[in-house]
DRENPALO-503563 format. One line per 4 residues: number of its first residue (from 0); their letters; for each residue x, y, z of C-alpha. Coordinates in nm, 2 decimals, padded with zeros to 4 digits. Example, Ala and Ser with C-alpha at 12.3 -4.5 7.8 and 13.67 -1.06 7.14 Angstrom:
BEGIN
0> AS> 01.23/-00.45/00.78  01.37/-00.11/00.71
//
This chain:
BEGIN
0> XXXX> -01.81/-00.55/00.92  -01.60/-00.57/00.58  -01.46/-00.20/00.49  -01.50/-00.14/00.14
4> XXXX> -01.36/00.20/-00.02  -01.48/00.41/-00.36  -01.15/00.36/-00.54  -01.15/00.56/-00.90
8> XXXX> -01.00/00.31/-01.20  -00.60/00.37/-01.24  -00.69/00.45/-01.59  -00.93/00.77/-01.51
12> XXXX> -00.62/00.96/-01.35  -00.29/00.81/-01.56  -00.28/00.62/-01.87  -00.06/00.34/-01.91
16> XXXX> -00.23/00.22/-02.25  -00.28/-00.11/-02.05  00.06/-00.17/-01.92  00.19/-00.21/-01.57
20> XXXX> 00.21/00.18/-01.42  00.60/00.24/-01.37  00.68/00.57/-01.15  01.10/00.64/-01.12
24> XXXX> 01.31/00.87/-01.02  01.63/00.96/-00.74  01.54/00.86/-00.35  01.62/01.26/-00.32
28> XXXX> 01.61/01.58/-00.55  01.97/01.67/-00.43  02.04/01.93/-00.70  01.85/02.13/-01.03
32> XXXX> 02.06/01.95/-01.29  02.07/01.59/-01.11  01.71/01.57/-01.09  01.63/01.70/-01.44
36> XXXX> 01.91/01.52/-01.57  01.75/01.17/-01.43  01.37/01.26/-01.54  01.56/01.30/-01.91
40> XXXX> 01.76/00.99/-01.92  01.42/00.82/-01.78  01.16/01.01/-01.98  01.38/00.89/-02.27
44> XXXX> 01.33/00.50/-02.22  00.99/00.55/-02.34  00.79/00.30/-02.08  00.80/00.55/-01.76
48> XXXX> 00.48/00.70/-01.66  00.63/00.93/-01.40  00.89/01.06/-01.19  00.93/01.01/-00.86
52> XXXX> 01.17/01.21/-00.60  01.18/01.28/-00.25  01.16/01.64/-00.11  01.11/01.58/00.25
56> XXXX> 01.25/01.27/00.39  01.25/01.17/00.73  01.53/01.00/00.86  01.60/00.72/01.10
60> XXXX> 01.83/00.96/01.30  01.93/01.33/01.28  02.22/01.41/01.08  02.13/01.23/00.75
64> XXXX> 02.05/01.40/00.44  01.67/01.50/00.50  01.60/01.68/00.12  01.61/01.99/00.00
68> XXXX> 01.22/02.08/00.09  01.09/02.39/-00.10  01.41/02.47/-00.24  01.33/02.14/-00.46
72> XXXX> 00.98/02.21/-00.55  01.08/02.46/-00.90  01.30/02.22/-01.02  01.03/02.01/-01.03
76> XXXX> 00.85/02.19/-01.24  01.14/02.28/-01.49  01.15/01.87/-01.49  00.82/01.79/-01.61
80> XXXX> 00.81/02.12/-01.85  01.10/01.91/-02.01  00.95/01.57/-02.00  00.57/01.64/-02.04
84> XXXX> 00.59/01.34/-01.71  00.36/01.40/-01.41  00.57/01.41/-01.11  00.50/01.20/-00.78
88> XXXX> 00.63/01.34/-00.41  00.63/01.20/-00.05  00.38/01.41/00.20  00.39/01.41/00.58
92> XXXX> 00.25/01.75/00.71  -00.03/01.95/00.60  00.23/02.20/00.49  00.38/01.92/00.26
96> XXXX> 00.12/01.92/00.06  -00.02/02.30/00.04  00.34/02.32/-00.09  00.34/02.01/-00.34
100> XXXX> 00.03/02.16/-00.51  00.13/02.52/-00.48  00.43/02.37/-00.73  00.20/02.16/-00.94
104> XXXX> 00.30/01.85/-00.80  00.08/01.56/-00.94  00.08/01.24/-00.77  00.08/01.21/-00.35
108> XXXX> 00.24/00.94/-00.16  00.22/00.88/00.22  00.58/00.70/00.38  00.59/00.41/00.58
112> XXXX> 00.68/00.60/00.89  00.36/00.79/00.85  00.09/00.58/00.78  00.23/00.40/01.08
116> XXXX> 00.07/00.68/01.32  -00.28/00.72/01.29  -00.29/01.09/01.39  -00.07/01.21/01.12
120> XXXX> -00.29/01.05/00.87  -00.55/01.17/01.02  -00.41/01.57/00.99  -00.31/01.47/00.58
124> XXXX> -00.67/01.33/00.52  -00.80/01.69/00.68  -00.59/01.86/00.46  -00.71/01.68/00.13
128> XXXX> -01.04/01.76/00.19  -01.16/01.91/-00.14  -00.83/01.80/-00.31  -00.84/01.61/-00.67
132> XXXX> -00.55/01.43/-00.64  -00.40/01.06/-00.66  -00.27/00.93/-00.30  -00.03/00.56/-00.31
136> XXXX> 00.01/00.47/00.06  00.28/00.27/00.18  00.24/-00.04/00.39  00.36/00.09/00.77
140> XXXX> 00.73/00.02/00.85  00.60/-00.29/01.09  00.38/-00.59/00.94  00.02/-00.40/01.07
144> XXXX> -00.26/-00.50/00.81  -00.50/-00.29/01.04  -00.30/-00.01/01.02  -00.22/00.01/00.66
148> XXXX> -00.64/-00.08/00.57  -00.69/00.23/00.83  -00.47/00.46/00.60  -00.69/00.41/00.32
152> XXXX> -01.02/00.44/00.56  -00.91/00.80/00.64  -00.76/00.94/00.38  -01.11/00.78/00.17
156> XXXX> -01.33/00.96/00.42  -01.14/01.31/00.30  -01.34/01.19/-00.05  -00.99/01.09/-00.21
160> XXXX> -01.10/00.82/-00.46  -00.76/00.79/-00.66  -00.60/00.57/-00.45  -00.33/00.31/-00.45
164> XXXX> -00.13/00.13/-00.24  00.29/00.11/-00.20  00.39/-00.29/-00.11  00.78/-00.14/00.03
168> XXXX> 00.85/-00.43/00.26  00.84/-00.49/00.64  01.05/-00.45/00.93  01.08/-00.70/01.14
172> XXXX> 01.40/-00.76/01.30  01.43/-01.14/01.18  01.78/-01.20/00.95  01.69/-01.16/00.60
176> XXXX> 01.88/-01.05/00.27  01.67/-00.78/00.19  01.63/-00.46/00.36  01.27/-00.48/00.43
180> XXXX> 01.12/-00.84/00.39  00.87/-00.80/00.16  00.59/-01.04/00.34  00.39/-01.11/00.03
184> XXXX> 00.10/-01.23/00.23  00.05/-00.91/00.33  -00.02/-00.73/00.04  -00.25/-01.05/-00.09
188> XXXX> -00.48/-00.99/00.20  -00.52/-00.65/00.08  -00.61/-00.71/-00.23  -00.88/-00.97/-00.15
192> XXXX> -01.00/-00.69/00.12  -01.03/-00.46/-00.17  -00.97/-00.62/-00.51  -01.04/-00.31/-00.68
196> XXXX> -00.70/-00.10/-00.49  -00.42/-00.06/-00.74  -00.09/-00.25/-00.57  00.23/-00.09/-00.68
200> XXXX> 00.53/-00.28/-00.56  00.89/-00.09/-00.44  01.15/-00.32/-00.51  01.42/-00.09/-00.39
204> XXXX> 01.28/-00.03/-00.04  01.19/-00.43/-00.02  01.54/-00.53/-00.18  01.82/-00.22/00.02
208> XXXX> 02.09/-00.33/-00.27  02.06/-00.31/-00.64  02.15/-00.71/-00.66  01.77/-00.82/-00.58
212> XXXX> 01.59/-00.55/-00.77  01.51/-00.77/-01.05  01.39/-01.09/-00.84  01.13/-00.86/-00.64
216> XXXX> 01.05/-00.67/-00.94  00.95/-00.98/-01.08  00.78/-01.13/-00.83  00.56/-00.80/-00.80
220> XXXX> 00.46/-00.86/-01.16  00.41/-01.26/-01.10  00.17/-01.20/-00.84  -00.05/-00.92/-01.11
224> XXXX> 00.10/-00.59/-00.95  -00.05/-00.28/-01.12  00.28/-00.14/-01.14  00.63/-00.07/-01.00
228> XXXX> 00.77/00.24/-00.78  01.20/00.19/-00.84  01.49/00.47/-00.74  01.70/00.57/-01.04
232> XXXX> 02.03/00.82/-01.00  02.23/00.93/-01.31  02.52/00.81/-01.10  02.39/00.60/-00.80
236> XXXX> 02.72/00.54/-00.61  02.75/00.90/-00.53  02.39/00.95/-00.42  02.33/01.15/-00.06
240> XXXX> 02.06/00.90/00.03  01.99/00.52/-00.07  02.30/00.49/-00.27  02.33/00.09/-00.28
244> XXXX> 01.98/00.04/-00.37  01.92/00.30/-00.70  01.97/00.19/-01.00  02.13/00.46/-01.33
248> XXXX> 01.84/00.46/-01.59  02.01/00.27/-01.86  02.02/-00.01/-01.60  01.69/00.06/-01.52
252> XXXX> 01.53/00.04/-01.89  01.74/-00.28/-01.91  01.55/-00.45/-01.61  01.23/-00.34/-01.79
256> XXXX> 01.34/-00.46/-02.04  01.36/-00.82/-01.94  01.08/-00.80/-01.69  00.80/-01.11/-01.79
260> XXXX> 00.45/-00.93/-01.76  00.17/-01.17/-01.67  -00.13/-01.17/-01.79  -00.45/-01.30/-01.52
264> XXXX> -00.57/-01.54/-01.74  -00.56/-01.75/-02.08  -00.79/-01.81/-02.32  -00.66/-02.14/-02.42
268> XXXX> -00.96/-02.38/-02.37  -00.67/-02.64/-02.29  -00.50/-02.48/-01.99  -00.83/-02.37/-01.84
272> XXXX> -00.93/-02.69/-01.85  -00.60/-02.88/-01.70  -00.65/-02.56/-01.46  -01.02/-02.64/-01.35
276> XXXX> -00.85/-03.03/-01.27  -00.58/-02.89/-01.04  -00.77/-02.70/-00.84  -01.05/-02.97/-00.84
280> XXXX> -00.77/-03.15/-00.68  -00.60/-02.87/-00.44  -00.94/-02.80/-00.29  -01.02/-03.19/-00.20
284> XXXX> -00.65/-03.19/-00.06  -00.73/-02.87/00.12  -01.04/-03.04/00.24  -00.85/-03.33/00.45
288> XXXX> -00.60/-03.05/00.55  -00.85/-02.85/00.77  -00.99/-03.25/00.85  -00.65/-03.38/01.00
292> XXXX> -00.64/-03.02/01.20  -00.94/-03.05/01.36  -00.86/-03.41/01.45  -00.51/-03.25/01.55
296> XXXX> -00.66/-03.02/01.80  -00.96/-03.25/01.92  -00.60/-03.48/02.07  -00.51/-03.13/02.20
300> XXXX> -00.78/-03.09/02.39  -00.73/-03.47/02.54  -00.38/-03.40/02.65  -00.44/-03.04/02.81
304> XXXX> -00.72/-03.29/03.02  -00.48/-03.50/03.10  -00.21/-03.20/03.22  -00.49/-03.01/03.38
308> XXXX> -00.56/-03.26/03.59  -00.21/-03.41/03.66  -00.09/-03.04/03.71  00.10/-03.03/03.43
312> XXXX> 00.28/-02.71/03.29  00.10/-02.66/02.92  00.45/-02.56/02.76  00.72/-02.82/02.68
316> XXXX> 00.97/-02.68/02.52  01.18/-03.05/02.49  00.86/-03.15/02.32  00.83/-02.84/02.11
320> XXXX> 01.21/-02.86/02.00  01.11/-03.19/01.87  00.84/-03.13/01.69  00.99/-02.87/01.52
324> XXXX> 01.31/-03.05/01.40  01.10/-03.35/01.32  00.86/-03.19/01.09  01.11/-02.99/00.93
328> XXXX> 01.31/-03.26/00.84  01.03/-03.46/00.75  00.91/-03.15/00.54  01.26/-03.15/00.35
332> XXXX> 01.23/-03.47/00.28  00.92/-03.42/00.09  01.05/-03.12/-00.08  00.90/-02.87/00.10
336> XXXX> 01.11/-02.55/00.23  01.20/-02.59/00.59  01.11/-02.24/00.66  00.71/-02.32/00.53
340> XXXX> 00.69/-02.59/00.75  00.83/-02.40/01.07  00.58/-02.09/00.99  00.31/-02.35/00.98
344> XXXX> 00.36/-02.53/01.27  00.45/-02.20/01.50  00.09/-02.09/01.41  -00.02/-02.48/01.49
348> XXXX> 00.16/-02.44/01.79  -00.03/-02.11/01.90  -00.37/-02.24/01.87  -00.26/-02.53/02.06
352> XXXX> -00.14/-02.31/02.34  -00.47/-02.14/02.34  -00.71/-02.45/02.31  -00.47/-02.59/02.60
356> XXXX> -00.54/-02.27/02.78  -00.92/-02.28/02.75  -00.92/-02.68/02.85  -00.67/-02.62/03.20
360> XXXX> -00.84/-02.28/03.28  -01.19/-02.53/03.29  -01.36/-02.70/03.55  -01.25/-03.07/03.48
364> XX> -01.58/-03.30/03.40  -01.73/-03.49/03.73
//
């Protein structure tokens, strides 16, 4: 059964007069003046809809700087008493958040090391029971659709409507340039499971240094993000947490600056028209795709007859070194990324390896 959720508009709870929703603000409230200091210097740029800082922050190991907690939450409120800007904290506990809305905190997020355990969302949902509140909830720190999708399930059955999700990135211990990779995918089938979810994307979390901000904060708005979650520091190099990846707000406003907002469609009676052609054409190729699979496996199916009963290993990993290089090469030679055509035929090879499984695991035909 297809989950569906009551999601409110992101227009009933903040107004963006139709622009993409941009929160900001320090990794950590570290002291009174650097926080207000930021929320002035960003409050000032005109185009930010709210601050952002974190309180609590859980840490990979003990030691590190894990926010100032309570101590935090007044200068919070002298921040948006000077900026007339709601204010946005991470919540993990229960206590987290009697204590974010004792201090008039006004927008929730759940971490990625939280929504990754079921039973601490579970204990937040219980506590927002009654609570008219916005909640964003960040992807998990590994690449778990369910998991993420059961976030919203629970923290929806406390009656929270205003919800959005946070795209930060995945871990997944593969070699990449960016701190988390941001798995795009991901965040698509999310949207198509619940079109009407507001996406915000977290460059900084997804990029780890301020060099890639700008590429993923484009990419978020290319693929019709509702808005964009980035660190700012008045002086980023001396920040106790996340120092390489905040950006000062006069950088900042600049990358707003020359960020290209989309919009989801034209009017222009000429490109929906040359549109209407191309995907005419994408879906007949698409067509003989899923053809020239099936035909694919159906000589799958042969050969795992033919190893079944010869006694035959299904696995060759000669074989599959081969194809791989092949088709990668072949792939590169018709401009296509190696990497796409790799990730293609790994899934190609894992339904092989299952069909071959079903065929060897049979009784052979008499």
């Amino acid at each position: 059964m297809k989950p569906d959720l009551a999601v409110a508009p992101l227009n009933s709870w903040i107004q963006t007069n139709g622009k993409p929703l941009i929160i900001a603000g320090p990794c950590s409230a570290e002291t009174e003046e650097q926080l207000c200091e930021t929320a002035r210097q960003l409050a000032a740029l005109g185009s930010v809809h709210a601050i952002r800082a974190g309180i609590w922050k859980p840490r990979t190991r003990p030691g590190s700087f894990e926010g100032m907690g309570e101590a935090a939450l007044p200068w919070i409120q002298r921040a948006k008493a000077e900026t007339g800007l709601p204010f946005a904290v991470e919540v993990a506990t229960p206590q987290h958040i009697e204590l974010a809305l004792k201090y008039g905190v006004d927008i929730l997020w759940v971490g990625a090391r939280t929504t990754v355990n079921p039973f601490n969302v579970q204990e937040i949902a219980d506590a927002l029971k009654g609570v008219d509140v916005p909640v964003l909830i960040k992807n998990p720190v590994n690449p778990d659709l369910a998991l993420w999708v059961g976030a919203f399930e629970r923290i929806a059955g406390a009656g929270i409507t205003k919800l959005g999700a946070i795209h930060r990135g995945f871990s997944t211990g593969e070699a990449s340039k960016y701190r988390n990779i941001p798995m795009w995918q991901m965040a698509i089938e999310l949207r198509t499971m619940f079109p009407q979810l507001p996406i915000i994307g977290d460059p900084s979390h997804m990029a780890g240094k301020r060099a890639y901000l700008n590429e993923l904060a484009q990419m978020a708005m290319d693929l019709n993000y509702d808005g964009l979650i980035v660190e700012s520091h008045i002086d980023p190099d001396k920040a106790w947490s996340d120092a390489a990846q905040q950006l000062t707000p006069a950088a900042f406003g600049e990358m707003l600056d020359h960020l290209q907002i989309r919009q989801l469609e034209s009017p222009d009676r000429e490109f929906q028209g040359a549109m209407e052609q191309i995907r005419v054409k994408i879906d007949s190729v698409d067509r003989q795709l899923v053809e020239m699979l099936a035909a694919r496996m159906s000589l799958v199916e042969k050969m795992a007859e033919y190893k079944r009963d010869n006694n035959v290993s299904m696995f060759q990993p000669d074989r599959w070194k081969e194809i791989l290089e092949t088709r990668k090469q072949l792939g590169l030679k018709l401009n296509l990324y190696p990497e796409l055509v790799e990730e293609i035929y790994k899934i190609i090879h894992m339904e092989s390896i299952r069909k071959q499984t079903e065929v060897m695991n049979s009784a052979p035909v008499v």
